[in-house]
Residue frames as a rotation matrix with the C-alpha (Angstrom) as fourth column:
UNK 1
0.558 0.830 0.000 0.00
0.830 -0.558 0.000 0.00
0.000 0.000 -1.000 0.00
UNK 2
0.425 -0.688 -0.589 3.03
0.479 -0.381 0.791 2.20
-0.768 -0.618 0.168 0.08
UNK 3
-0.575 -0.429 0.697 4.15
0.818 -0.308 0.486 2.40
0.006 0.849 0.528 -3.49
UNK 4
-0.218 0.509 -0.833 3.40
-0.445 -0.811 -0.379 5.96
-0.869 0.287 0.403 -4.79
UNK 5
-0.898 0.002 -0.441 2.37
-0.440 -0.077 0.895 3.73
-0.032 0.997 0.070 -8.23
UNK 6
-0.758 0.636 0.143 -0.15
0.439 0.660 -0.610 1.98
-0.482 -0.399 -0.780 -6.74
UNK 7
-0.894 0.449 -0.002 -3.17
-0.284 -0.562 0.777 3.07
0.348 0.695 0.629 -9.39
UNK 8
-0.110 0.567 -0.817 -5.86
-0.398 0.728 0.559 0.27
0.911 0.386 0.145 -8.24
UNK 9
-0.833 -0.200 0.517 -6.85
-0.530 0.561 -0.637 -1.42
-0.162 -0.804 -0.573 -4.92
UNK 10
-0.142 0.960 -0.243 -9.55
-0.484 0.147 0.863 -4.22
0.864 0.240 0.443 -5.43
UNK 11
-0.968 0.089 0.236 -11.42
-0.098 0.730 -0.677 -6.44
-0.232 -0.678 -0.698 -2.18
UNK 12
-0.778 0.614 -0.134 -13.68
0.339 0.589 0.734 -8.73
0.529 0.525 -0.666 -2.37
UNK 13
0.083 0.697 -0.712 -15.76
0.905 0.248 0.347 -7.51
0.418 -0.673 -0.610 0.41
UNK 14
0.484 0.097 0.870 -16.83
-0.360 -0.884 0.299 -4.33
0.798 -0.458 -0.393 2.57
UNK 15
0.959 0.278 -0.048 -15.35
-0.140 0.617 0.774 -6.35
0.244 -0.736 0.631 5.26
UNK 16
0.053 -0.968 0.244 -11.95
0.998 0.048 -0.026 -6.82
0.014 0.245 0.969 3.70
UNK 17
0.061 -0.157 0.986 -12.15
0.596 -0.787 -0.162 -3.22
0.801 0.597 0.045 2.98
UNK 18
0.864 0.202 0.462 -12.91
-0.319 -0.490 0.811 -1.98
0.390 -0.848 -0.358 6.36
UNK 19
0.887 -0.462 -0.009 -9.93
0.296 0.554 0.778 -4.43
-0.354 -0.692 0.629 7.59
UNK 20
-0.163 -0.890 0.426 -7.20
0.920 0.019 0.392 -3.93
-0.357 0.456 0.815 5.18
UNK 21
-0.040 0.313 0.949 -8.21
0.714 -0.656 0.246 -0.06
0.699 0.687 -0.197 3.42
UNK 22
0.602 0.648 0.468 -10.09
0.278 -0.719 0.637 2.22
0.749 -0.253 -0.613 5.80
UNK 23
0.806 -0.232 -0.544 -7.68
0.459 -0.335 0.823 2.39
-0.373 -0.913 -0.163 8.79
UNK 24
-0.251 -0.961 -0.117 -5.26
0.816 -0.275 0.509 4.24
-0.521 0.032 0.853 6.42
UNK 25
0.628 0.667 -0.402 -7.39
0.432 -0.728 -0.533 7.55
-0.648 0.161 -0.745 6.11
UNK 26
0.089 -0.699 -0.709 -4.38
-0.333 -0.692 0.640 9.32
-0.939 0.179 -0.295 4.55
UNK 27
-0.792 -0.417 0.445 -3.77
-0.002 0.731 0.682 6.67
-0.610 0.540 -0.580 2.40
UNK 28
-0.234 0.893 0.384 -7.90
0.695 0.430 -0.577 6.54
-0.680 0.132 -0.721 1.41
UNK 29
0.474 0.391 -0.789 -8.16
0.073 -0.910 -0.408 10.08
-0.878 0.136 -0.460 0.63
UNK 30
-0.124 -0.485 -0.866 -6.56
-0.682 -0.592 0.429 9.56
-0.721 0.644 -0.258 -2.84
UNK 31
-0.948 0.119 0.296 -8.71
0.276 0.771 0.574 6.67
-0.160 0.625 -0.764 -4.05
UNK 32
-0.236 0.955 -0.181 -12.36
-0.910 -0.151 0.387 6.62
0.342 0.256 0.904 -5.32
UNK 33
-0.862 0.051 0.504 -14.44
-0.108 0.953 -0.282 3.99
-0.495 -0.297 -0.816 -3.58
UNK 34
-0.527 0.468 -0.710 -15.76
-0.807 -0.011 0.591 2.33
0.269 0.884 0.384 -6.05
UNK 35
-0.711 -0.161 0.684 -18.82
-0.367 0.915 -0.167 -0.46
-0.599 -0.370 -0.710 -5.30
UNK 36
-0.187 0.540 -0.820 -20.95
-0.851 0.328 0.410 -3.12
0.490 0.775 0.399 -7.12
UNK 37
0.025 0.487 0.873 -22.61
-0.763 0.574 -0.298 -5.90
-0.646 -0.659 0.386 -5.68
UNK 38
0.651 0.402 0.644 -23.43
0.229 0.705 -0.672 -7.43
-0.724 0.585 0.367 -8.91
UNK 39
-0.779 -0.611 -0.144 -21.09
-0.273 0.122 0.954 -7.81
-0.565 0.782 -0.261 -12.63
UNK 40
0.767 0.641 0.006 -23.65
-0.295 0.361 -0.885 -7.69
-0.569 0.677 0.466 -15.58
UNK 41
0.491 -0.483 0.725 -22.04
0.611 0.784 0.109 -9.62
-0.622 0.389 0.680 -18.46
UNK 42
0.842 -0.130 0.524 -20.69
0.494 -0.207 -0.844 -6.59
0.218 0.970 -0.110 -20.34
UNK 43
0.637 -0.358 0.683 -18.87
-0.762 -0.425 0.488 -5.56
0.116 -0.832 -0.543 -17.35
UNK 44
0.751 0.096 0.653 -17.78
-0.342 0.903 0.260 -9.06
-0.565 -0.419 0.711 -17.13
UNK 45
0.889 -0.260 0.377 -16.51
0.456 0.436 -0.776 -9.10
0.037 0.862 0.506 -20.34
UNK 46
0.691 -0.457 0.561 -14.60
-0.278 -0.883 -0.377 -5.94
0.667 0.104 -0.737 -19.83
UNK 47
0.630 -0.292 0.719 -12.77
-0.672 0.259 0.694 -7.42
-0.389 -0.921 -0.033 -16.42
UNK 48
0.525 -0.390 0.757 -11.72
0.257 0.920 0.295 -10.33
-0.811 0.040 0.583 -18.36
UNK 49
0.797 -0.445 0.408 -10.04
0.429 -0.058 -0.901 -8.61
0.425 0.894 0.145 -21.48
UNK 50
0.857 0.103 0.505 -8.83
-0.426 -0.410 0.807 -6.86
0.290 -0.906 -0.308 -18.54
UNK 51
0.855 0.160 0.493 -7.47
-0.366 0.859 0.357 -9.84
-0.367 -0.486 0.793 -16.78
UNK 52
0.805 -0.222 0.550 -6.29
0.502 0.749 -0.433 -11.41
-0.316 0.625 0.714 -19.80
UNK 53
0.565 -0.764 0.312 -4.01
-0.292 -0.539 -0.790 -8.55
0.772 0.355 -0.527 -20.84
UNK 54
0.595 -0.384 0.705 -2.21
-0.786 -0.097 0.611 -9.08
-0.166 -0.918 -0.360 -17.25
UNK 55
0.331 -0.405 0.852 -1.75
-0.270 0.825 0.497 -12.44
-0.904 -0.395 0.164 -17.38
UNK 56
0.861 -0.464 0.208 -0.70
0.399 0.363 -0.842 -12.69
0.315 0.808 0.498 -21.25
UNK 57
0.386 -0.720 0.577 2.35
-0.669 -0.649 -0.362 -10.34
0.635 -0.247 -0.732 -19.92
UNK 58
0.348 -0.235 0.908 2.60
-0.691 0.590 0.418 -12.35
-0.633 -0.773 0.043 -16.64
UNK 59
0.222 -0.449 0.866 2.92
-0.318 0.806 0.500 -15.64
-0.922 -0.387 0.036 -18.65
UNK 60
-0.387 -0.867 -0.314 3.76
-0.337 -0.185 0.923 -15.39
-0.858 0.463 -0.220 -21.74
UNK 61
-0.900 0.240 0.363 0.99
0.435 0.529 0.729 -16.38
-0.017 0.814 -0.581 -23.91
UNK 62
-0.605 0.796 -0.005 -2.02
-0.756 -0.572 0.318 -15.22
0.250 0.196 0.948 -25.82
UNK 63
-0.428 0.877 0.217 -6.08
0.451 0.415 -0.790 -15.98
-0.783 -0.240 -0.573 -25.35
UNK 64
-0.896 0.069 0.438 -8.08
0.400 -0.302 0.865 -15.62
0.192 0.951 0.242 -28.28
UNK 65
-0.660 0.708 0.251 -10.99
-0.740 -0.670 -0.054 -13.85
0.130 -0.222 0.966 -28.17
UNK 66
-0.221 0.513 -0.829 -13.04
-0.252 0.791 0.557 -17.20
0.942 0.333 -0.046 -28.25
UNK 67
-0.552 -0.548 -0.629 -11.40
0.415 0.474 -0.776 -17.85
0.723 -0.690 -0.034 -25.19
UNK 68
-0.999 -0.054 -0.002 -12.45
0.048 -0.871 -0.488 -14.94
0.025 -0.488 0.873 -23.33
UNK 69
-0.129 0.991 -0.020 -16.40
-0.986 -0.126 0.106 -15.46
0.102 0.033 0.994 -24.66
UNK 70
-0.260 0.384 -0.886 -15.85
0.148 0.922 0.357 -19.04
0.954 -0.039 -0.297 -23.74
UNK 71
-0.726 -0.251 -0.641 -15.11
0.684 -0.162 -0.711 -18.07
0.075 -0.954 0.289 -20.02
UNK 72
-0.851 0.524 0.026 -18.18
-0.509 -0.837 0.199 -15.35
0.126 0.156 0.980 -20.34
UNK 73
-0.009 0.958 -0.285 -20.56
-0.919 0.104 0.380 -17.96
0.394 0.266 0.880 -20.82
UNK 74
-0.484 -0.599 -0.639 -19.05
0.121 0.677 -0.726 -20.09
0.867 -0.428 -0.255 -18.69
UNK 75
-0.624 0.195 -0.757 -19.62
0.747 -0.138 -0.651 -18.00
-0.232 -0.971 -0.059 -15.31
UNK 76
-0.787 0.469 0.401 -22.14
-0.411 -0.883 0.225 -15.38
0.460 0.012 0.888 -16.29
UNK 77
-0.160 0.908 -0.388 -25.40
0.839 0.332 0.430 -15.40
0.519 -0.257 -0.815 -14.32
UNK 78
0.596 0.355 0.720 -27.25
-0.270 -0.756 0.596 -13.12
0.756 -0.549 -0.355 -11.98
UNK 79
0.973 -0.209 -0.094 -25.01
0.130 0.162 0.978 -13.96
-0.189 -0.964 0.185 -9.05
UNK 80
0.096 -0.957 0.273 -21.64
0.733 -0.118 -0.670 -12.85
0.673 0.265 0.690 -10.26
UNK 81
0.958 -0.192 0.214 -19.48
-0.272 -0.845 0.460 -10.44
0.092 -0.499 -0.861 -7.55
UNK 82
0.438 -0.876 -0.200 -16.23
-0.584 -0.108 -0.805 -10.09
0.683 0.470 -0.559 -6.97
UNK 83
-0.247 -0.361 0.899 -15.56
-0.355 0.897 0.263 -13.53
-0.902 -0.255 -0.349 -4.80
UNK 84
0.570 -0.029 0.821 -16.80
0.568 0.736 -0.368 -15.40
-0.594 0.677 0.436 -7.87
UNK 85
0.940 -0.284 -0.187 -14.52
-0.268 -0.282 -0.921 -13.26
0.209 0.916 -0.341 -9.90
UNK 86
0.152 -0.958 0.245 -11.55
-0.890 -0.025 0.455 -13.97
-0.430 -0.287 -0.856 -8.32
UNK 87
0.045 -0.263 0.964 -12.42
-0.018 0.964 0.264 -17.50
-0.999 -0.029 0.039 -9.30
UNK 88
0.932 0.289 0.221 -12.59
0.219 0.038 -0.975 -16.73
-0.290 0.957 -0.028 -12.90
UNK 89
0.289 -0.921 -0.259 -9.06
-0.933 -0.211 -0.291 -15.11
0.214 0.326 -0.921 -12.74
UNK 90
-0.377 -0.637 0.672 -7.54
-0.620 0.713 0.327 -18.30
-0.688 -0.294 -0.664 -10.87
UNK 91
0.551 0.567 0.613 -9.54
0.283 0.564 -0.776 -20.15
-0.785 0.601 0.150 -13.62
UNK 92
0.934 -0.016 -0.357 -7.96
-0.264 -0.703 -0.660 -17.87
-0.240 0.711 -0.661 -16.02
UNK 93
0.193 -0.940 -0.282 -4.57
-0.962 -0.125 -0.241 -18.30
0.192 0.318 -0.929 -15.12
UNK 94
0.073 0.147 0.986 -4.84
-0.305 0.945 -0.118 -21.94
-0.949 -0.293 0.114 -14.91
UNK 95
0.706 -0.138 0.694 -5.17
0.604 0.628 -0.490 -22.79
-0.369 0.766 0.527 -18.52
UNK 96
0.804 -0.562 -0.196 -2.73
-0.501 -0.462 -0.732 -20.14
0.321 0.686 -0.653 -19.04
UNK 97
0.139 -0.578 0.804 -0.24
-0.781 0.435 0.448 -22.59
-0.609 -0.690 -0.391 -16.77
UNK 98
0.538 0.704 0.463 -1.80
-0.320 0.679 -0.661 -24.95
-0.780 0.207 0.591 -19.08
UNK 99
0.962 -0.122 -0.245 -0.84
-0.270 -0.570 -0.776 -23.68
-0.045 0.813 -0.581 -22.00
UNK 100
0.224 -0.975 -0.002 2.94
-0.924 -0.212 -0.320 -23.30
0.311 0.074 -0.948 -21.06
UNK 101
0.094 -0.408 0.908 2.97
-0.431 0.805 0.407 -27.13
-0.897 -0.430 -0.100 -19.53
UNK 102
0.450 0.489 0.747 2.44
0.201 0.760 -0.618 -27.87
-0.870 0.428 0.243 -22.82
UNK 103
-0.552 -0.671 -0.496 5.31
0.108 -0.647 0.755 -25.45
-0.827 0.363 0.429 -24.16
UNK 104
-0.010 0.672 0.740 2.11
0.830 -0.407 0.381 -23.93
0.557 0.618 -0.554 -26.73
UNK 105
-0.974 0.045 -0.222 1.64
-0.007 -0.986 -0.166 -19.74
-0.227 -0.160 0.961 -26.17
UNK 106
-0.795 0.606 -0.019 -1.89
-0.575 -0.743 0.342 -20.01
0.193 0.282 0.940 -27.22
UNK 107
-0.938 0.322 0.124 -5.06
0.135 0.673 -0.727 -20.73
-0.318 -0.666 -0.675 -25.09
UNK 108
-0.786 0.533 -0.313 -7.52
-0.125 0.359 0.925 -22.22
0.606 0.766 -0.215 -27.42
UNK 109
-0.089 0.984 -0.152 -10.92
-0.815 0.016 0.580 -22.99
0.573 0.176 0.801 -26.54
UNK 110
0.208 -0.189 -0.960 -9.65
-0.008 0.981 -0.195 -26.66
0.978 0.048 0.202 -25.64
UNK 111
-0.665 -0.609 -0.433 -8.42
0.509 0.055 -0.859 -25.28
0.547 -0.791 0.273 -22.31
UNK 112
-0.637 0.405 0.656 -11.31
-0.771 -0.328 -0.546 -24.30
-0.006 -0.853 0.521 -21.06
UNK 113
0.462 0.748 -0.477 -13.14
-0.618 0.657 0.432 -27.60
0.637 0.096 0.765 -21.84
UNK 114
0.228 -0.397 -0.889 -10.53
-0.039 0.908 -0.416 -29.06
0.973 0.129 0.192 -20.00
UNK 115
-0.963 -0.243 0.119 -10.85
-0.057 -0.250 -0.967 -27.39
0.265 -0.937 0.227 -16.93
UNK 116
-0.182 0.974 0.135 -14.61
-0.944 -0.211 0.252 -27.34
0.274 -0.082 0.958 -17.11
């Protein structure tokens, strides 16, 4: 919480926030708190192109866009928030792990049937 690059802080919860955030008032006063209960699916989408940019960087390989609207229609529903998103990233970077056990850079459709 210290860097001066810090752009972003996400928690899953008002809870987490209240525990780990709020007691650093100084610190607060130069973020927007930003909440959402719910992730409609265009939002959803956005997060995960999101996401995906990170982790192509992080591990060295691409997701095709397929990918990205497989994993959309995967976890969309009315009950998306941001505990079930976290699982979509760790979902995410899974088949990118995938991907590289298999010394392949691109994560195909196939890797999300196989985790599914």
């Amino acid at each position: 919480l210290k860097s001066p690059d810090l752009n972003i802080i996400a928690v899953v919860d008002t809870d987490e926030y209240h525990a780990t955030i709020a007691p650093h008032t100084k610190f607060v006063r130069n973020f927007e708190k930003i909440q959402f209960s719910k992730i409609d699916n265009q939002t959803l989408h956005r997060i995960l192109k999101d996401q995906v940019k990170m982790i192509e960087s992080e591990k060295n390989v691409f997701f095709t866009y397929q990918v990205i609207r497989d994993v959309a229609a995967k976890f969309s529903g009315p009950s998306i928030d941001g505990t079930y998103l976290l699982a979509i990233v760790k979902f995410l970077k899974k088949m990118a792990d995938n991907v590289r056990r298999d010394n392949e850079r691109v994560v195909t459709s196939q890797y999300v049937e196989e985790l599914s």
